[in-house]
C-alpha positions in Angstrom: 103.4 87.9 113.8 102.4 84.3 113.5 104.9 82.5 116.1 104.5 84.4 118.9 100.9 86.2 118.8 101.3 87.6 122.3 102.5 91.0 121.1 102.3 92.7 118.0 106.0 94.0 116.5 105.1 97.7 117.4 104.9 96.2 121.1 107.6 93.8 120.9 110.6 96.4 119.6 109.8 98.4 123.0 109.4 95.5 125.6 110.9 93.1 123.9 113.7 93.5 127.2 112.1 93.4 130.2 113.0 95.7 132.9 112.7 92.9 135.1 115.2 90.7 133.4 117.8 93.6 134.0 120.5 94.0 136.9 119.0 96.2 139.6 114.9 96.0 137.3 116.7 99.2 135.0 114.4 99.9 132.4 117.3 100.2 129.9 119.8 97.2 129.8 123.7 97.7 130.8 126.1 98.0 128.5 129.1 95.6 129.5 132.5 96.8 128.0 134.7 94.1 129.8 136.5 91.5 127.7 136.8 88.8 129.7 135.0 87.4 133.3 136.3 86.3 136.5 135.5 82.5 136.7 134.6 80.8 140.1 137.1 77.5 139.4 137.6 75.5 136.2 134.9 72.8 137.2 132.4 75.6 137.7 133.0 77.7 134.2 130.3 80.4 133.8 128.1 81.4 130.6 130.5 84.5 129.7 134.3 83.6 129.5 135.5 85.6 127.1 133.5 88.7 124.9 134.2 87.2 121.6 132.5 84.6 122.2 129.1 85.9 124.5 129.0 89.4 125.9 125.4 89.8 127.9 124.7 93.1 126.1 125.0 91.5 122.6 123.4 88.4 123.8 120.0 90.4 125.2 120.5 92.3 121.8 120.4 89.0 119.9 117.3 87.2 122.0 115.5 90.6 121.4 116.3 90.2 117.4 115.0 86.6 117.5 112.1 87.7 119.3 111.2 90.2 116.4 112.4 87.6 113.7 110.0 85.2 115.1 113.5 83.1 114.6 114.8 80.4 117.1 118.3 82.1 116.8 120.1 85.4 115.6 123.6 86.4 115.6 124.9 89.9 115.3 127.9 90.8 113.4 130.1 94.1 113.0 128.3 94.9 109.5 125.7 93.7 107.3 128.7 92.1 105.1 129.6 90.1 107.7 126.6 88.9 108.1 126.2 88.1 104.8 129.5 85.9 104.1 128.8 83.8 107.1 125.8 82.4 104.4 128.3 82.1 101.9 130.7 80.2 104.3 128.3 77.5 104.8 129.1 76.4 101.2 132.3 74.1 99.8 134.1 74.0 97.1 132.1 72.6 93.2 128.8 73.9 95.4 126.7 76.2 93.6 124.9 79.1 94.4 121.7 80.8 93.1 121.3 84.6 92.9 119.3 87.5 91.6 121.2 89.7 89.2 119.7 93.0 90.9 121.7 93.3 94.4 123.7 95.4 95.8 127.2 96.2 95.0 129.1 95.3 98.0 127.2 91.8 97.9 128.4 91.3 94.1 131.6 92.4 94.6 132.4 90.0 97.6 130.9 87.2 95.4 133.1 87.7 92.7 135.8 87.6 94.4 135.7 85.0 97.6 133.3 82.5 95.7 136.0 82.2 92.6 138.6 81.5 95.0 137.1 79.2 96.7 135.8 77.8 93.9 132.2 77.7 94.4 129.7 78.8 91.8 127.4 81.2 91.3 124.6 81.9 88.8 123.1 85.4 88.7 119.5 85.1 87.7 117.0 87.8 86.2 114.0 87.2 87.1 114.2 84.5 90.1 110.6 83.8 89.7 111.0 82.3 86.5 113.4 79.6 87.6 111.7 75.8 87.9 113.3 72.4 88.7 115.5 72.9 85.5 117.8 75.2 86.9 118.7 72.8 90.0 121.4 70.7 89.2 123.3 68.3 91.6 125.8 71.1 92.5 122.9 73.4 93.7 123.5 74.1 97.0 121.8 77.4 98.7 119.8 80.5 96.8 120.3 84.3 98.1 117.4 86.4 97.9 117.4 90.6 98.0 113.4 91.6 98.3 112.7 93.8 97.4 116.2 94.1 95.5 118.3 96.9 95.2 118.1 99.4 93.6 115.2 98.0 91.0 112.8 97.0 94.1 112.5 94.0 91.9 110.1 91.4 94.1 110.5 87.7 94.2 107.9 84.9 96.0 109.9 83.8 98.8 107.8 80.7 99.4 107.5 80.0 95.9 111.4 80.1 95.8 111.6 78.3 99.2 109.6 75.3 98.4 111.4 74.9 95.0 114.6 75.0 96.9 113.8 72.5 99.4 112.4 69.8 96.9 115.9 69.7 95.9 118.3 69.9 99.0 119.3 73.8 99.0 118.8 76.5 101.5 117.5 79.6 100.5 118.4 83.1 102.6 116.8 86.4 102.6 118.4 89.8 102.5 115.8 91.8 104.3 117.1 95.1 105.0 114.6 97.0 102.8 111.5 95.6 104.5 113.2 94.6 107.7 110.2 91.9 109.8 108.1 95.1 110.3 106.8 94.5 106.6 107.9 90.8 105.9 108.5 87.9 107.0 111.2 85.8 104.7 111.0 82.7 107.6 107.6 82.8 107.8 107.1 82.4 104.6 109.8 79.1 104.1 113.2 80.6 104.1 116.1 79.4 106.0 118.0 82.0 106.8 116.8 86.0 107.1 119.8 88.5 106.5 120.4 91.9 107.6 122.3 94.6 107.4 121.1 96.8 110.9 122.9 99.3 109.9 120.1 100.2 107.6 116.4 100.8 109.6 117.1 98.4 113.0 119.7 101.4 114.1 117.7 104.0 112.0 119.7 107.1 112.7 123.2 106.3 111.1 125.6 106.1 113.7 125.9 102.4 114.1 127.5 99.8 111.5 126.1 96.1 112.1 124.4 93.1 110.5 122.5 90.1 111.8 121.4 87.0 110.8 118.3 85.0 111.8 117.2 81.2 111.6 114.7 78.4 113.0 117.2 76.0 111.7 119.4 74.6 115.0 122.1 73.1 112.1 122.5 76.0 110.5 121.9 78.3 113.7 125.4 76.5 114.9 127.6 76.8 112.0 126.3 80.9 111.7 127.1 80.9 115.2 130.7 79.1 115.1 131.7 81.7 111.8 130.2 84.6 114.1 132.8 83.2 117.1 135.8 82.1 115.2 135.9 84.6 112.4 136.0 87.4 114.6 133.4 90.2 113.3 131.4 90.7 116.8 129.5 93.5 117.1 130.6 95.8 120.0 128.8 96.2 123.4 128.4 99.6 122.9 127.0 99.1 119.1 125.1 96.3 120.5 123.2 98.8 123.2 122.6 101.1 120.4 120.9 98.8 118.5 118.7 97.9 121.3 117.7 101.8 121.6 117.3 102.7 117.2 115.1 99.4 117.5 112.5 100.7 119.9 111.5 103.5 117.3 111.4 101.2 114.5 107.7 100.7 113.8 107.0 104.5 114.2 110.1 105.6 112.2 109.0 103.2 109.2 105.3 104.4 109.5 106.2 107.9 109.0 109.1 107.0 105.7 106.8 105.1 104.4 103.9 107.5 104.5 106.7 110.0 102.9 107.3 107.7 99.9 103.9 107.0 99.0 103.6 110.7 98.6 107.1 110.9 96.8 106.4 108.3 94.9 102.9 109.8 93.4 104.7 113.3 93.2 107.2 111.6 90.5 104.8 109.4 88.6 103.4 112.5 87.6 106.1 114.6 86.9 108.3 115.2 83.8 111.5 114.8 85.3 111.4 111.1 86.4 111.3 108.6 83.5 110.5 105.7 85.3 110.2 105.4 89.1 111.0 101.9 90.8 109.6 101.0 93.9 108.3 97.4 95.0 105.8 95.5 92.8 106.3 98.2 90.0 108.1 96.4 87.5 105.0 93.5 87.2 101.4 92.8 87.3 102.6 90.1 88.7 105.6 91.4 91.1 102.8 93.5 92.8 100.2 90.3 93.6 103.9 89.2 95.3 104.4 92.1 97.0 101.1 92.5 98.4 100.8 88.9 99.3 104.1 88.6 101.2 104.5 92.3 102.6 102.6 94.4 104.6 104.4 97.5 103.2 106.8 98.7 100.0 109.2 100.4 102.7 111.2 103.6 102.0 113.4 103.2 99.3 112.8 104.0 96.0 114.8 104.9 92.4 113.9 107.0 89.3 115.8 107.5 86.0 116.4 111.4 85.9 114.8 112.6 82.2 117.4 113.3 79.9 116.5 117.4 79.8 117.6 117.4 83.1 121.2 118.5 84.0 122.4 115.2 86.7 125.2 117.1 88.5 123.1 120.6 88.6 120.0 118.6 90.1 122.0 116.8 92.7 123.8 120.2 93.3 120.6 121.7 93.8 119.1 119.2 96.4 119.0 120.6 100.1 116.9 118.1 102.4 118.4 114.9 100.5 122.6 114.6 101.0 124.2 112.6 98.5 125.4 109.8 100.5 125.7 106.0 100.5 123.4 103.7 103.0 119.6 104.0 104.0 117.6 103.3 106.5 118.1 106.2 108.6 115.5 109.3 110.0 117.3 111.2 107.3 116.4 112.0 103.8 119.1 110.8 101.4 119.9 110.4 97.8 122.8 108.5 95.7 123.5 108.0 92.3 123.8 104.2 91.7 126.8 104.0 88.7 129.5 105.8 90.9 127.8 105.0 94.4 126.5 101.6 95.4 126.7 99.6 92.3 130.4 100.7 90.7 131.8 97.4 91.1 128.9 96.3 88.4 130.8 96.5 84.7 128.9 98.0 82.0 127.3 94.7 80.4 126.3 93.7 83.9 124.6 97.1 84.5 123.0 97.1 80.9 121.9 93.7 81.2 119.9 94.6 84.6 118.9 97.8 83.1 120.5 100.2 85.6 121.4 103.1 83.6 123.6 106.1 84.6 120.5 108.2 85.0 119.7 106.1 87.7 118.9 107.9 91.2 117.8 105.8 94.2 116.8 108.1 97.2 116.2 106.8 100.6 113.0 108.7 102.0 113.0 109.8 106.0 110.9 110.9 108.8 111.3 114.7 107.6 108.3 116.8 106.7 106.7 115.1 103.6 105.7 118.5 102.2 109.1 120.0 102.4 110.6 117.1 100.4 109.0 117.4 97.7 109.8 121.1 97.7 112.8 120.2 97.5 112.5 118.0 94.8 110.9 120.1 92.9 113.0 123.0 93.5 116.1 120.7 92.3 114.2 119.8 89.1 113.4 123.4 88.2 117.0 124.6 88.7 118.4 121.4 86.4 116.1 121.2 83.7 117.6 122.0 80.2 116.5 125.0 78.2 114.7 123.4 74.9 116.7 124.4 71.8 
């Protein structure tokens, strides 16, 4: 933490609410369901009017999210796309925006689509690290950022990125999700904007959908806050309260998955069966100083290329602690295959071009027994491998 050194994040997730900030001193914070609020006389209108626009649980959710964030604002959405297109619909038409190639699918997809038909540009970049004043045109309006990036865990300097930005007028935003502010700090370290999709670790157990986004930036905070109001994707009371109870377990959950995935991680380097394993700062020399300099952590998610003498289906088939299933982030152990999962709205060249082949397994570690997952790894790999001819 480096704006508000009072409390440490571990600290700050649990007491972030005050008891003594709550109706009646409750230790846990109301949920309020009601949709709209008595007012005392048109000259005398009160902070809640109408729960589109402010609802008090989603409002101490969204002060306790800034308080994390070390962000002057956040606003909470019904999913982490939501979230995301309010960045894009800060943008007009002939703007252009910058990109890395590696994100996810759902991201890609809705740029594709929305930013052709309203006639804004994009250009999806490789390696954003390389990019220098050259690639900022006039029309250069705004950068998005996925660090570590999915599924690759491809790493790019956020200040580096930030401060090449500003020099020439655009705004740069983070997508988070991986790392969430437990590990790294995308404001801190220049961005403008910090995006989430809290579905992922700030619910951590899979049974909330939601999104966020964070800023110091009073502009910007206002027009997130007016597409949050006016386009309509709040997030619920009730999915607000749930957030405020994953979040309180979110430094312990993340210390225990990412304890896990060192140990997975070092379990497939040195094993036959993964080709490659990606996980943040492996792709570089140089992604790793990044990593190490910006982040406190790698996370839990990581992706390995499944050796060609192993059968894919049988091996997935085979697996018992990890469920094939979309999404991270939760206490659960899970595992998806990228081509038909996550990134199937990437064509062919795309995927080729970013090196995502259909080998390509990304498994999202949890809090389970670190020992038993690897077991079962291990298990799946011996039941799928090929018999030599």
């Amino acid at each position: 933490m480096t704006k508000n050194e009072k409390e440490k994040i571990d600290t700050l997730v649990v007491t972030g609410i005050s008891a003594h900030d709550n109706p009646e001193n409750a230790v846990v914070p109301p949920i309020y369901l009601t949709t709209t609020y008595a007012q005392a006389n048109i000259d005398e209108l009160g902070n809640f009017q109408y729960s589109r626009a402010h609802n008090p649980t989603r409002t101490q959710l969204e002060k306790l999210l800034a308080k994390i964030e070390n962000a002057d604002a956040a606003y909470t959405f019904s999913s982490g796309m939501a979230a995301i297109s309010s960045f894009f619909s800060l943008f007009s038409p002939g703007d252009k925006i910058l990109l890395n190639s590696n994100i996810y699918g759902g991201t890609y997809s809705f740029i594709r689509q929305y930013l052709k038909q309203y006639q804004i540009e994009y250009d999806l970049i490789d390696d954003l690290n390389e990019i220098s004043d050259n690639e900022f045109s006039d029309t250069v309006k705004g950068i998005f950022i996925e660090t570590p990036s999915n599924p690759l865990l491809r790493v790019t300097d956020i200040a580096k990125i930030s401060a090449l930005a500003h020099k020439h007028g655009a705004i740069v935003a983070v997508d988070n999700t991986f790392l969430t502010p437990y590990y790294q700090e995308p404001l801190t370290l220049g961005a403008d904007l910090v995006i989430y999709s809290a579905t992922k670790y700030f619910s951590g157990h899979a049974d909330v959908i939601a999104g966020f986004v964070a800023t110091n930036d009073a502009t910007l905070a206002q027009k997130i806050q007016f597409f949050q109001i006016n386009q309509g994707a709040i997030l619920a009371p009730f999915d607000a309260y749930s957030l405020i109870r994953g979040i309180k377990t979110l430094s312990v959950r993340l210390d225990r998955q990412e304890e896990n995935t060192l140990a997975i991680i070092d379990f497939l380097k040195n094993h036959s069966a993964a080709k490659r394993v990606y996980y943040a700062g492996s792709h570089s020399r140089l992604e790793a100083d990044i990593q190490e300099s910006q982040s406190s952590g790698i996370g839990a998610v990581i992706s390995f290329d499944l050796a060609d003498n192993y059968d894919l289906k049988t091996f997935l088939k085979a697996l018992k602690r990890f469920d094939l299933a979309a999404s991270l982030g939760g206490v659960e152990s899970l595992i998806e295959h990228v081509t038909t999962m996550s990134h199937k709205p990437f064509d062919d060249k795309l995927l080729a071009r970013i090196g995502i082949t259909d080998r390509l397994l990304r498994l999202a570690v949890g809090i389970e027994n670190k020992a038993d997952l690897i077991a079962d790894l291990q298990n799946a790999f011996d039941k799928s491998k090929k018999e030599a001819l």
